[in-house]
N, C-alpha and C positions, 0 to 999 in steps of 0.2 A: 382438402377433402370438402363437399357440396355439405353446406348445411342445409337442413330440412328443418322446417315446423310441421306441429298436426294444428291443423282446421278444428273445430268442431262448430256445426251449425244445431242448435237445439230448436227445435220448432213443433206444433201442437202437433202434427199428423207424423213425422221422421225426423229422425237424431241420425245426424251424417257428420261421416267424420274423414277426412285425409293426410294423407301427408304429402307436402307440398315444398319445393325446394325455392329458392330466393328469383327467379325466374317467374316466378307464379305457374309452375309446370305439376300438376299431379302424378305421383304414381304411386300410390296405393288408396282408394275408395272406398268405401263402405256403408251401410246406413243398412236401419230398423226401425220399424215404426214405434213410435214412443207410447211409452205407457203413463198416457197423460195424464190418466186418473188415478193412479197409484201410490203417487206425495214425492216428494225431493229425494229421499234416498233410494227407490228403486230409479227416479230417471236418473241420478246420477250416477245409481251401478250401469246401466245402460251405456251412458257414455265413458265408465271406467273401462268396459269390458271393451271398447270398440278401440281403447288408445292403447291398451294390453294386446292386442290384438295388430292393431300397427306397429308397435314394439316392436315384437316378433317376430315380424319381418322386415324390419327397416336397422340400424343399427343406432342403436338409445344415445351413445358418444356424439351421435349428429344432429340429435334434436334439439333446438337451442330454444324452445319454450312452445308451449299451449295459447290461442287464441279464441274464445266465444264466442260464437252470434248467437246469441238469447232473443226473444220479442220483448216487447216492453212494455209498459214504461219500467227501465231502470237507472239506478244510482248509479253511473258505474266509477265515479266517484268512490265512493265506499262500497263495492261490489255488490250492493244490492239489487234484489229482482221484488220489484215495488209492489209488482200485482200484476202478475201473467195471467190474464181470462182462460188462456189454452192450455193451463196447468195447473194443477189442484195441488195449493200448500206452496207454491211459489208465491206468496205473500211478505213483504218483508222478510225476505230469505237470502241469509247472505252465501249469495250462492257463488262469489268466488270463492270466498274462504274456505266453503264446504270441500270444493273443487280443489283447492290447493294442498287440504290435508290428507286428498288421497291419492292426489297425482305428485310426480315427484321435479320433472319439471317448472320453471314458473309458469303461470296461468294469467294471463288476460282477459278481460271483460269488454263485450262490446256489443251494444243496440242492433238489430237484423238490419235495420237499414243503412246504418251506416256503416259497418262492417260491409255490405255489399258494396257501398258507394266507395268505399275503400278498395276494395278487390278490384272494379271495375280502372278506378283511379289509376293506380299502378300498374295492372295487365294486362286491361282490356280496352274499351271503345274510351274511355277518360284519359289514357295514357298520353301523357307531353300536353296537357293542359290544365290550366291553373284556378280556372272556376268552371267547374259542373253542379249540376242537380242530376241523384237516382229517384228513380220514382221505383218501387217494385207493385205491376198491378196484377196483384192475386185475389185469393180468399179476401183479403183487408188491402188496405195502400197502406205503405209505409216507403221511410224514405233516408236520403243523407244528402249534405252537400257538403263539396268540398267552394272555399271561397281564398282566392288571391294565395293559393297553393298551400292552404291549411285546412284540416279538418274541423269542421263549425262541432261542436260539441255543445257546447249554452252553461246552464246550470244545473246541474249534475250527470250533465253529460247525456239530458235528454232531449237535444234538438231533432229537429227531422221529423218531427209525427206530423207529416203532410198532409196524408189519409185524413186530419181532423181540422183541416179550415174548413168555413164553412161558405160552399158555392148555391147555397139556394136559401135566403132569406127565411125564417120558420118553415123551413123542408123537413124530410121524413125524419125519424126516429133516429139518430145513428147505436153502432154497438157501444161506445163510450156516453153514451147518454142526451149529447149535444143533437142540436137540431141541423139537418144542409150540410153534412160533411161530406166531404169529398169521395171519402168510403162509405158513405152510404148512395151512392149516385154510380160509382165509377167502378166499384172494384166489379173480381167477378164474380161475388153474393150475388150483388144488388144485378149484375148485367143479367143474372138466370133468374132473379124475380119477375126480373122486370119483364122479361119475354114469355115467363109464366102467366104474365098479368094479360099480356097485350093477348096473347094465344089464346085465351078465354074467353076474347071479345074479337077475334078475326078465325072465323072455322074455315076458313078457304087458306089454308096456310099446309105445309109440310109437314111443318114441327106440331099441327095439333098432337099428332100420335108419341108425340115423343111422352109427357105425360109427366111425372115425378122424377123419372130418367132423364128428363131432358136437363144436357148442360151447354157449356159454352162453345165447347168444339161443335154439338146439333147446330147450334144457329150458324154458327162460320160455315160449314159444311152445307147448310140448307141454302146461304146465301151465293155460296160457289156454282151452286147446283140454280139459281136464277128465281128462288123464292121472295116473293117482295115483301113479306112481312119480314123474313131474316136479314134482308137488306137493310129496311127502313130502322131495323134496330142495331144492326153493327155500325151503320152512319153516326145513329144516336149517341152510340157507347165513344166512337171520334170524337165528336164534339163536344160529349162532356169531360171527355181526358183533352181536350185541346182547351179548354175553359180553365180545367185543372195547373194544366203546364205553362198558360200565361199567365196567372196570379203568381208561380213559380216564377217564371222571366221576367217579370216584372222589380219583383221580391229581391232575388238574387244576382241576376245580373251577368247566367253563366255562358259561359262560350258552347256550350253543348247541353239538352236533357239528354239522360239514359233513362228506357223504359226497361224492365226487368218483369219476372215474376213471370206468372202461370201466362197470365193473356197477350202477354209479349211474343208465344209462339205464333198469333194471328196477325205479327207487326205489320208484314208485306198488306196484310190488307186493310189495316188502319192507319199507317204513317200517311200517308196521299193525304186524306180528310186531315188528322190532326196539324199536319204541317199547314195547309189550309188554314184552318182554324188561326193558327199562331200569324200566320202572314196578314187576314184579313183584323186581328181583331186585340192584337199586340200594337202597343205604340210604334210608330216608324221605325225608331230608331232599337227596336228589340228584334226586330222582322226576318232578321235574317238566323235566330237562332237555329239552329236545325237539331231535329229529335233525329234521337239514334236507338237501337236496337244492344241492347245490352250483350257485347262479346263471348261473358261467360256463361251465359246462360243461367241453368238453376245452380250455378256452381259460383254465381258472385260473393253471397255471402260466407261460403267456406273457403274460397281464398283468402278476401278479406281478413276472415278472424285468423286463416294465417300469416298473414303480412303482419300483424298487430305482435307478434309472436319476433319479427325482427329487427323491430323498431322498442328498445326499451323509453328511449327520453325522444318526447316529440320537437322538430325543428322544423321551419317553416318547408321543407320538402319531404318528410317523414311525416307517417300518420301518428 
C-alpha cells in the first residue's frame, strides 16, 4: 500500500496543505488564506480543518505523519515559533506541541526555507546532488541549504536566513532591523519600491500610470512590452540577486543555486543577467555554478514539510 504524508505550509497571506505520497507526487491540494491576526488557536483551527478535510478523502491507515513549513525564526529544536512578524501571538509559541495535541498523527516542525530546500532536494531541480543553496525571492528572501548531502540546520535549527546578510554597507532599513540586507535590496517589496521611487523621478515611462497598483508582473510586463525604465530596473533586480547568490557560492560551495518564490515566475528573464553576474564576478574557480529555476514551484515548501514526515531519524541521505 502507497504511503502518504500531509504537507502543511503555514505562511502570513495562505495556509496550504496536501497530501503527498513518497514520490513527491500530490494528490489532494488545498489552502485558505490565513487569519493572521487572530492569535494561534484560530490559525491552527485553520490548519486542523484543512488536515480533517484531507482525511476524508484520502485513507488515515496511509498517513504516516504531518510535516510544517512555519516562517521564522524558529526553534525547531523545541518546536518553537520564536517570533513570526506575519503572525500575531506566534511569539514563543510552542507550536509544534500545540499541533500535536490536536492532530493525531506525528507532527514535524520545519523553517519555510528549508523545508522548500528540502522539497526541492528530493523532487525537484536538487534531486541527485549533494550540495545546493534555495534561495525563495518573494515578499522576503529566505532560504536552505543542503551541504555534502545533509541538511545544514545550525543552532536550533535556524540556519538559512539569507534574506539577512548584509550586501550594502550602512544600506537601507531592513524589516529585521539590520541595515544592507539582502531583503531589503532583492526581494520583491523592495523590487516595487524601488520602481515606485525611480517612476517618480522618470515621467516618460509606462508604468507611470500604474500608481499604488503597480507591482512586479507591471514592470516585467512593461519591460517585454520595450519600456526602458522597466528594463533598467529588472537588470537592476539581476544584479543584485546575482550579488546575492555569489556571497551564497562563495559561502557554500554548491553544485547548483535554486531560485524559488513569487519572482522566480520572471526566471527566463533574469537568469541570462544573474548567471552573468555569477560568471563575471564569482572567483574562477566557482564560475561555473549554474542557477536554476525551482521545479516545484510554489509548492516547494509543502512538499518539503512532506518529505520531513518520512524521514523520522536523519542520515547523511535523509533530511
Amino acid at each position: 500500500m502507497s504511503r502518504f504524508a500531509i504537507g502543511i505550509d503555514l505562511g502570513g497571506t495562505q495556509v496550504r496543505a496536501a497530501a503527498v505520497d513518497e514520490r513527491g507526487n500530490i494528490h489532494q491540494r488545498m489552502e485558505e488564506r490565513t487569519d493572521a491576526q487572530a492569535g494561534p488557536d484560530r490559525v491552527l483551527g485553520q490548519i486542523c480543518g484543512l488536515v480533517d478535510t484531507l482525511l476524508s478523502v484520502c485513507d488515515p491507515s496511509a498517513i504516516t505523519g504531518i510535516g510544517v513549513s512555519a516562517p521564522g525564526p524558529l526553534d525547531t529544536e523545541l518546536g518553537l515559533a520564536l517570533d513570526i512578524p506575519t503572525l500575531r501571538g506566534f511569539s514563543n509559541y510552542p507550536l509544534r506541541e500545540e499541533l500535536q495535541k490536536r492532530l493525531s498523527p506525528p507532527v514535524r516542525l520545519e523553517n519555510d526555507g528549508i523545508a522548500a530546500a528540502i522539497g526541492e532536494w528530493q523532487f525537484g531541480a536538487g534531486r541527485g546532488f549533494q550540495s545546493l543553496v534555495y534561495v525563495t525571492v518573494s515578499t522576503g528572501i529566505g532560504g536552505g541549504i543542503v551541504a555534502d548531502g545533509r541538511v545544514v540546520r545550525g543552532r536550533k535549527g535556524m540556519a538559512g536566513h539569507v534574506g539577512h546578510m548584509s550586501i550594502v554597507p550602512d544600506g537601507l532599513v531592513c524589516s529585521c532591523g539590520g541595515k544592507g540586507c539582502f531583503e531589503a535590496y532583492a526581494s520583491g517589496t523592495a523590487f516595487t519600491k524601488r520602481a515606485r521611487a525611480r517612476i517618480a523621478e522618470c515621467k516618460e515611462t509606462s508604468l507611470a500610470s500604474g500608481g499604488e497598483a503597480l507591482d512586479s508582473r507591471s514592470v516585467f510586463a512593461a519591460a517585454d512590452n520595450g519600456d526602458p525604465l522597466a528594463n533598467v530596473l529588472v537588470d537592476e533586480e539581476a544584479d543584485i540577486l546575482g550579488r546575492g547568490f555569489v556571497n551564497l557560492i562563495h559561502i557554500f560551495s554548491p553544485e547548483i543555486v535554486i531560485m524559488g518564490g513569487g519572482l522566480s515566475e520572471q526566471f527566463e528573464r533574469l537568469q541570462p543577467r544573474i548567471q552573468a553576474y555569477v560568471t563575471q564576478w564569482a572567483m574562477p574557480a566557482f564560475r561555473d555554478v549554474r542557477v536554476v529555476r525551482a521545479a516545484l514551484g510554489q509548492n516547494s515548501g509543502l512538499v518539503g514539510a512532506a518529505a520531513l514526515a518520512f524521514f523520522s531519524q536523519q542520515s547523511p541521505t535523509e533530511p
